[in-house]
C-alpha positions in Angstrom: 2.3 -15.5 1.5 3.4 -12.2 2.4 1.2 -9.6 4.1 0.9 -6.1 3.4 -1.2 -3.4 4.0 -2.2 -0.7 1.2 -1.1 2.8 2.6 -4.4 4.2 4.4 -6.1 7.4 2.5 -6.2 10.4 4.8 -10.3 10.3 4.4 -11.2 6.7 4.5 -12.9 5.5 7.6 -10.8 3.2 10.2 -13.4 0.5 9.0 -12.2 0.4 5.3 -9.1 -0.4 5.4 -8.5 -2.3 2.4 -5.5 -5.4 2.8 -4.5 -8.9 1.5 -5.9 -12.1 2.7 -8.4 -10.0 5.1 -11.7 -8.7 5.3 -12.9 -5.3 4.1 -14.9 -3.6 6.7 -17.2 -1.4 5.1 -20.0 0.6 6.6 -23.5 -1.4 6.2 -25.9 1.6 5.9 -26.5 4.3 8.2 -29.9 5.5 9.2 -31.8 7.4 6.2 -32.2 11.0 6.2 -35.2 12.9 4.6 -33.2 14.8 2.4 -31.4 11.9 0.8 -32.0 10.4 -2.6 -34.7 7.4 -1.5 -33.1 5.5 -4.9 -30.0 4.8 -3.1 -31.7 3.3 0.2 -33.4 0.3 1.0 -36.4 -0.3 2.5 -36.6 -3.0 5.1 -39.5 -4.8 5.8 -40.4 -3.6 8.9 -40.7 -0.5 7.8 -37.2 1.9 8.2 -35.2 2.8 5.0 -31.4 2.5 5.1 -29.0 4.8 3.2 -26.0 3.4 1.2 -24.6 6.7 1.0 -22.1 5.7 3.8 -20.8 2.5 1.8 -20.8 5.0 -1.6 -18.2 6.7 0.4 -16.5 4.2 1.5 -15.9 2.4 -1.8 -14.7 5.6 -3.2 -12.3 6.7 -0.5 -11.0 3.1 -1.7 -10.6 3.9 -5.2 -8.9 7.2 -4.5 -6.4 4.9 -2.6 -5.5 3.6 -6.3 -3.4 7.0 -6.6 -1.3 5.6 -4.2 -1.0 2.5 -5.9 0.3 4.8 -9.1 2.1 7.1 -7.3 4.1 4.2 -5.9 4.4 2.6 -10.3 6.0 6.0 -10.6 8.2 6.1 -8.4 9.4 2.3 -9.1 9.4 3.0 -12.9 11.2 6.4 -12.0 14.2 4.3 -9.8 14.5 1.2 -12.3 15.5 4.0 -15.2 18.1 5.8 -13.0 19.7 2.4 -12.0 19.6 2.0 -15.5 21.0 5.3 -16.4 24.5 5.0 -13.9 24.8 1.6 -13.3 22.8 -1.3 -15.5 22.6 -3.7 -12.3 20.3 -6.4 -13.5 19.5 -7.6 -10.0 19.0 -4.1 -8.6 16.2 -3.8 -12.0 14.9 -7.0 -11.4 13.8 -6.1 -8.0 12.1 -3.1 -9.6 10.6 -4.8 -12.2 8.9 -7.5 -8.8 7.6 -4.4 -7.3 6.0 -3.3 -10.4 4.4 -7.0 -10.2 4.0 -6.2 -6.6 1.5 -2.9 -6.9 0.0 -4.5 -10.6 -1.0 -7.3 -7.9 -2.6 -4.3 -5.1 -4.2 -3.1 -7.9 -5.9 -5.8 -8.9 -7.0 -7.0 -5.7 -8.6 -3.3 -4.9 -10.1 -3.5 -8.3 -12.0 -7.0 -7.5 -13.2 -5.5 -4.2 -14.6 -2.7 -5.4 -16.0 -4.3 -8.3 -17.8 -7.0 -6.0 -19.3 -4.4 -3.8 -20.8 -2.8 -6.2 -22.0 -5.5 -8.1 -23.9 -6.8 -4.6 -25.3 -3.3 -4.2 -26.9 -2.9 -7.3 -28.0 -6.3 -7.5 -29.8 -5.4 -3.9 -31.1 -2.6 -5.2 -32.7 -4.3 -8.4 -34.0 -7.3 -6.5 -35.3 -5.4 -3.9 -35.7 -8.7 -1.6 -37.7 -8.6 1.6 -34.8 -8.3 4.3 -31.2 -6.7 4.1 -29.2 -9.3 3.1 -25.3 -9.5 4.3 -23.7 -7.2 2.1 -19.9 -8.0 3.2 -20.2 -11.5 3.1 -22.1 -11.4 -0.3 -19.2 -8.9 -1.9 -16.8 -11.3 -0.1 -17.8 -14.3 -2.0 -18.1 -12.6 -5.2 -14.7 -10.7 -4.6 -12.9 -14.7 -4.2 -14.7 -15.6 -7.2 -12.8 -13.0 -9.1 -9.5 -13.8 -7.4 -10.3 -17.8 -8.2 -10.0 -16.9 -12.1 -6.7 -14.7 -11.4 -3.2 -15.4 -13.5 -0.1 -14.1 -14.0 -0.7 -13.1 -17.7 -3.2 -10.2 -15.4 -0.3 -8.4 -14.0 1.8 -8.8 -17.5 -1.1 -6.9 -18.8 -1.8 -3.9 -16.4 -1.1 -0.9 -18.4 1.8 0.7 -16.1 3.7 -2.3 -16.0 3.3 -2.5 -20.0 4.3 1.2 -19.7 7.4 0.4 -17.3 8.7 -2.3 -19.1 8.7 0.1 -22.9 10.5 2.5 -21.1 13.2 0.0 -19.3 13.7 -1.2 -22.6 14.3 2.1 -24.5 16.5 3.5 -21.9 18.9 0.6 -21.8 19.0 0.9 -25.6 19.8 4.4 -24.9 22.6 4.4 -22.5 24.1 0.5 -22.5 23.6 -0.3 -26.4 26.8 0.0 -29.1 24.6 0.3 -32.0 24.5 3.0 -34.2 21.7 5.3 -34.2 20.4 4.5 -37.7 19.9 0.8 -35.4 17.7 2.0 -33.2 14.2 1.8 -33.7 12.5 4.4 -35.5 10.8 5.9 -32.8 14.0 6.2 -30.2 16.1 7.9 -33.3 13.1 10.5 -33.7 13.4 11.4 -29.8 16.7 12.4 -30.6 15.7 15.2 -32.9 15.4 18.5 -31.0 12.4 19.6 -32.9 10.6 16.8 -31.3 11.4 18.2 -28.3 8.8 21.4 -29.0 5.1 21.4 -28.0 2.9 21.2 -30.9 0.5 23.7 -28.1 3.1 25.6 -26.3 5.8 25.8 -29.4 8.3 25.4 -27.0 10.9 23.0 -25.8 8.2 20.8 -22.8 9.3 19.8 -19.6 7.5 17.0 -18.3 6.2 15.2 -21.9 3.2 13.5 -22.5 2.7 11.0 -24.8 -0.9 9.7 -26.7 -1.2 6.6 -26.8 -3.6 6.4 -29.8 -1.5 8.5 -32.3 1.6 8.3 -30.4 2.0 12.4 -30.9 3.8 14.1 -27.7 2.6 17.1 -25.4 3.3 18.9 -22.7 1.7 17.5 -19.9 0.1 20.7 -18.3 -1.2 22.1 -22.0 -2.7 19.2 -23.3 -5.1 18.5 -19.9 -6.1 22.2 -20.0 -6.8 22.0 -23.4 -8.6 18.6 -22.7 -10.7 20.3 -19.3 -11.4 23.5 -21.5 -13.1 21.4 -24.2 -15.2 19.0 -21.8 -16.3 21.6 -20.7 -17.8 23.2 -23.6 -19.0 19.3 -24.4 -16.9 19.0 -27.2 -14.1 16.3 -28.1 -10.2 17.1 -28.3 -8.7 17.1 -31.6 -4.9 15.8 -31.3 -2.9 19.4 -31.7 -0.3 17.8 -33.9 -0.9 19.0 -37.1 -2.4 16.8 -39.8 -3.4 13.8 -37.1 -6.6 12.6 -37.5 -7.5 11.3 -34.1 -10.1 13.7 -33.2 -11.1 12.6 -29.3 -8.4 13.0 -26.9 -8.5 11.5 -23.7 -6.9 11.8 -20.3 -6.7 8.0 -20.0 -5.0 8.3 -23.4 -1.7 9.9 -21.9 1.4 8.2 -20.7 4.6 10.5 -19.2 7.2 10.1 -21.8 10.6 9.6 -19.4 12.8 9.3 -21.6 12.0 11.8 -23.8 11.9 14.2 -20.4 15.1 12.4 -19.6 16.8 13.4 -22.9 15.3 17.0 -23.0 17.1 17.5 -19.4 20.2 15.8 -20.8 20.4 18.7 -23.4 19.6 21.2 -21.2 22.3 20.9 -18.8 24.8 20.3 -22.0 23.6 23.7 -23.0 24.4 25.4 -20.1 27.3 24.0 -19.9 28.6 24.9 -23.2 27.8 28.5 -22.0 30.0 28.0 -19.2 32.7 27.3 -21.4 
């Protein structure tokens, strides 16, 4: 099998440098402090407490390394939809489509790892057992476990694959399909309308489109997580802004970047300016 290391995160410690078919090394406690919360310590039974705020770090300097890991589903969705756009290569797709695979996998594996460690921690905490037991190699048997009861229906299912795939499949239908546009589906005709390209916030034309995935109503990006951040603020839900919807509790995790619709939206941009160059 191939090895590969996951990009390192500018704050994660040398020692947790996640990557496949290796060990994690994360930090086993650190000396407690008097200030710090005595719930997330353990006391040993000779006496001296230790902190887990150094491994409560560590795990989430890992999970902020899962914004590299979409970062690089962006970019791969973002490539496989220009080949699409000016050349249709299937091969040249393809390979996008095994990277896709590729970072569903990362993501995965990071996702067991962190899970395990935090399962051992809290189970240490709860049991409070006598001595300290050996946190990595506890979280390392519990992280193969979860990788024992893997298959490939997991990475079909990770939900920016699912999301790479929908748009691969509406862009070719827009740029490589003869069909009319009354044969297109319902959803990539309405696209085509200008008025869907307004904001139902900003009323005007957006520029990098959001859309729910509950209601299937579209935003612009910026608007709709201020509105969202204002709100939580206050404690109160987010009412879809698209008049007459009746999902009433927007969600961040709820929004998906619409490229095609940004793609068409640029498309008729630059037609317009050009017909003014004319």
């Amino acid at each position: 099998m191939r090895r590969f290391r996951l990009p390192r995160c500018p704050a994660l410690p040398p020692a947790c440098l996640y990557r496949r078919e290796g060990g994690v090394g994360l930090p086993l406690g650190q000396p407690h402090s008097a200030c710090e919360d005595e719930t997330n310590t353990f006391k040993m039974s000779d006496g001296p407490r230790v902190s887990f705020n150094a491994i409560d770090s560590a795990l989430s300097s890992l999970k902020n390394c899962q914004s590299y890991i979409n970062s690089g589903m962006d970019v791969a969705t973002q490539v496989a939809l220009d080949l699409v756009e000016s050349s249709n290569d299937e091969e040249d797709i393809k390979n996008m489509e095994n990277v896709m695979l590729e970072y569903a996998r990362m993501d995965r594996e990071l996702n067991h790892y962190i899970t395990a460690f935090e399962e051992i921690i809290n189970q240490v905490k709860q049991e409070k057992p006598e001595n300290l037991p050996d946190l990595e190699n506890l979280a390392q048997k519990k992280f193969l476990e979860m990788e024992s009861m893997n298959s490939d229906s997991d990475l079909q299912s990770n939900e920016k694959y699912m999301h790479f795939k929908d748009q691969l499949k509406e862009m070719k239908k827009q740029y490589h399909s003869n069909d009319t546009i009354e044969q297109i589906d319902e959803d990539l005709a309405v696209t085509r309308c200008p008025m869907t390209f307004i904001c139902p916030i900003t009323q005007v034309i957006m520029k990098r489109p959001v859309r729910n995935k509950v209601c299937g109503h579209i935003y612009e990006e910026d608007a709709i997580l201020e509105m969202i951040q204002i709100q939580k603020q206050k404690r109160k839900k987010v009412r879809c802004p698209k008049m007459g919807c009746s999902h009433d509790d927007v969600e961040v995790s709820d929004l998906v970047r619409d490229e095609i619709l940004k793609r068409l939206i640029d498309s008729q941009k630059k037609q317009s300016w050009s017909s003014l160059d004319t």
